[in-house]
N, C-alpha and C positions, 0 to 999 in steps of 0.2 A: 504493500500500500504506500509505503515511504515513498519506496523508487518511485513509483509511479505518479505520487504526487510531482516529486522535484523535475522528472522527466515532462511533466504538461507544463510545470510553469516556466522551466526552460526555455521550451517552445513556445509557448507566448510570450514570453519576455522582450526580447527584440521587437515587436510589432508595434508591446504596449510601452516601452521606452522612445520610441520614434513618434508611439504617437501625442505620449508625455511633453514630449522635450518641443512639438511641435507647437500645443495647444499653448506652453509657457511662453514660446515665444512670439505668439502672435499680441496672449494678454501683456505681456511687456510692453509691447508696443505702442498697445493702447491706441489702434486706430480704430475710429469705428466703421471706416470705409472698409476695410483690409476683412474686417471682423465680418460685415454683412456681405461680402462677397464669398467667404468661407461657409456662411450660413446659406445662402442661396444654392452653391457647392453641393453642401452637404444635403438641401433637401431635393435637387436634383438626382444627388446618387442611392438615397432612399426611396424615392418614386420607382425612378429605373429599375433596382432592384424585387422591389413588389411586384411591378409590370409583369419583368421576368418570371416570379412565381406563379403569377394570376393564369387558370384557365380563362379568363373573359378578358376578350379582346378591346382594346382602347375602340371606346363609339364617338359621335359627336356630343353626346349627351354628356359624358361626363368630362369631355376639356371644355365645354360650357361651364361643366359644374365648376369646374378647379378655375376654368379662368375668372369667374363671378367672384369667387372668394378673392381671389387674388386683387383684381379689381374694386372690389369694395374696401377693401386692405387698402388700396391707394386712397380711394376717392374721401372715406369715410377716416380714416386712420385709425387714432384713439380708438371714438367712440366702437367704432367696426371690432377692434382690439380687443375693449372691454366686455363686450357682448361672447365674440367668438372663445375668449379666453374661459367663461364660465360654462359655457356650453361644452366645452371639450372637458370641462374639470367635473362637470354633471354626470358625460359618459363615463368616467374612469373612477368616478363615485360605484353608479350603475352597474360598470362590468365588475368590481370589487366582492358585491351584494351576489350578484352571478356564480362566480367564483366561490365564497363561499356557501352559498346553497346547492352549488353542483347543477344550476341551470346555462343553458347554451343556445345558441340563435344559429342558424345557417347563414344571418349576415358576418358574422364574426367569422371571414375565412381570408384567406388572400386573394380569394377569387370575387372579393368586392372591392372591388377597384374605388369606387367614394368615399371607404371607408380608410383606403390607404392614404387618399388625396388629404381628406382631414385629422386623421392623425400626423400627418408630414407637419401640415401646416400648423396644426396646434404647438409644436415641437418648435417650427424657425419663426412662428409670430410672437410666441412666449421670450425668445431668445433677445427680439428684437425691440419687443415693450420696454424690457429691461435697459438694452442698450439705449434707445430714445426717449423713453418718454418718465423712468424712475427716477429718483434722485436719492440720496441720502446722505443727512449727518454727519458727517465728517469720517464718510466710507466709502471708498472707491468704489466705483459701480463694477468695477474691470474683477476688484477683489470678490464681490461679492457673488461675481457671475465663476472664478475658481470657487470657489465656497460649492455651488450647486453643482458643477461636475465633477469635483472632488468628493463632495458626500457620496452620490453615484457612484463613483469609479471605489471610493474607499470600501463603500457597504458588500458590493459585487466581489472584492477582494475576500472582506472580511467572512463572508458566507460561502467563497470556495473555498478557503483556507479550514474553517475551522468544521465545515460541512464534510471533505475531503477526508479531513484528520480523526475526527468523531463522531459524524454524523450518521445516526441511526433511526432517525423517526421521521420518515417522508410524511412533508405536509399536507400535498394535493399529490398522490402518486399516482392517480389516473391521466394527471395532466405530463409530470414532471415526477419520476420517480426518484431521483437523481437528490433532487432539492429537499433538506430537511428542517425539521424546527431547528435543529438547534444550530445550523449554518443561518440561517435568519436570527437567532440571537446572538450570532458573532458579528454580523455584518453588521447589527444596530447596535453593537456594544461600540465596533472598531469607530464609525460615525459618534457614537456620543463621548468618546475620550476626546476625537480631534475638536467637536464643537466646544468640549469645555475647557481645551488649553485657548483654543482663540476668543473662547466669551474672557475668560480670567485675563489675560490681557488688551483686554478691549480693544480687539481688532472685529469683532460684529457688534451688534445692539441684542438685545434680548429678545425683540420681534424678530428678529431674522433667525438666531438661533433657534426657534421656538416655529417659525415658519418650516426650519430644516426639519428639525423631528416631526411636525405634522403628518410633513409632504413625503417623509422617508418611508414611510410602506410599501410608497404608489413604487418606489423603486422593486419591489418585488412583485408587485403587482405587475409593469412594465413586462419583466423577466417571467412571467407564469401565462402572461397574453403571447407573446411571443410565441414560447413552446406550445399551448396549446394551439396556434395556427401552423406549427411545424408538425405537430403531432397528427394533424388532418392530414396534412401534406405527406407525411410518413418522409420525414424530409431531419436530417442532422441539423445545417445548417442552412440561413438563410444566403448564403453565396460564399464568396472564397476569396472577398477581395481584400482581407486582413488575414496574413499566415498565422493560424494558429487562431482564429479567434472565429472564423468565418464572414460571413458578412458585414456591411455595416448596421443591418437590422442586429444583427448577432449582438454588436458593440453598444450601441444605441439604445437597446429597447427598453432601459433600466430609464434614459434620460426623459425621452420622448414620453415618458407617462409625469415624471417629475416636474418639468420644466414648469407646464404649463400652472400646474398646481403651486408651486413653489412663489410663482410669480403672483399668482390671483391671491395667494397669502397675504401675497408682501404689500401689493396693493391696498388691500382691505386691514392691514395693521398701521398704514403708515397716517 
């Protein structure tokens, strides 16, 4: 069991240092030009991606759909923002409730292409509310935006590490055998050390810490939606275009449920 942990995280190691070292150096940077091109990037290559998976073929119906949202995104901004952000934070309320009653829809597949369209979007309008339109207290918005992919990225860690090492009590094993409570209680442990070295030196406020633990389930939540549309698919991975990690849904999925939530927090706290 040892070997084999140290041999996967090997092989992910290199992917996810590249794409560490990437992420740092754009928030360094601190352009928000650079940033929302990366974002636009990034929800291009998860569309594609899903496309890819979908039995149902792109109609005109739905680059109506996607262009509409897009478009009201421009014209309406904020308010379009505001709206859009709760309504995706309603879904992922909704599939939660699903999930734990062991109810399911035949929309929830990859093969609903509308439903891939506004998940993306939820993901890079959430990303972009923050970059434009938040503000805070004497905290970097750039920091705040590591804060939210970091809890992600930490929890995802802390839940294969300690899931891999002692994990014995699958939570949802019909969806995800693999995933267990008590790798979800490592993932929310490793998250709540990092938020309380950076609360105790007050580099967040306590709404935003408080916003993190909230929004921190949907991160498994994320990771459990995922698998169970792989699980239809009778599918590993959602692509191959991160060695060792698989796709960027593979990378993502823990975020794109957080995001949007994390931000309609922060919103509604500030």
């Amino acid at each position: 069991m040892a070997n084999e942990l140290i041999k996967n995280i090997l092989q992910r190691l290199p992917a996810a240092l590249t794409l560490v070292i990437c992420i740092f150096g754009v928030l360094y940077l601190q352009n928000i030009f650079l940033i929302l091109g990366l974002l636009v990037a990034t929800g291009f290559l998860l569309i594609k991606e899903w496309l890819l998976l979908s039995e149902t073929k792109i109609d005109l119906k739905q680059i109506i759909f996607f262009i509409i949202l897009v478009l009201f995104s421009i014209v309406y901004t904020k308010d379009f923002l505001d709206i859009f952000l709760f309504i995706i934070t309603s879904f992922w309320l909704i599939y939660s409730f699903c999930l734990v009653f062991k109810k399911s829809s035949s929309l929830l597949s990859f093969d609903n292409n509308y439903l891939g369209f506004f998940l993306v979007l939820g993901f890079v309008y959430g990303l972009i509310y923050l970059i434009v339109f938040l503000e805070f207290d004497n905290i970097n918005k750039f920091f705040v935006l590591f804060v939210i992919l970091f809890n992600t990225v930490l929890a995802d860690v802390g839940a294969y590490l300690v899931g891999s090492s002692i994990g014995k009590t699958p939570l949802f094993p019909e969806i995800s055998p693999n995933k267990t409570i008590e790798g979800l209680l490592g993932g929310v442990g490793f998250v709540v050390i990092f938020l309380s070295i950076i609360y105790f030196y007050n580099l967040i406020s306590f709404n935003l810490a408080l916003a993190s633990l909230i929004s921190l389930p949907f991160a498994f939540i994320g990771d459990y939606f995922e698998s169970h549309l792989k699980r239809d698919k009778s599918i590993k991975d959602s692509g191959s275009l991160i060695p060792g990690h698989g796709g960027i849904w593979d990378r993502l999925d823990s975020h794109i449920a957080v995001v949007p939530i994390f931000i309609l927090l922060t919103k509604l706290m500030s």
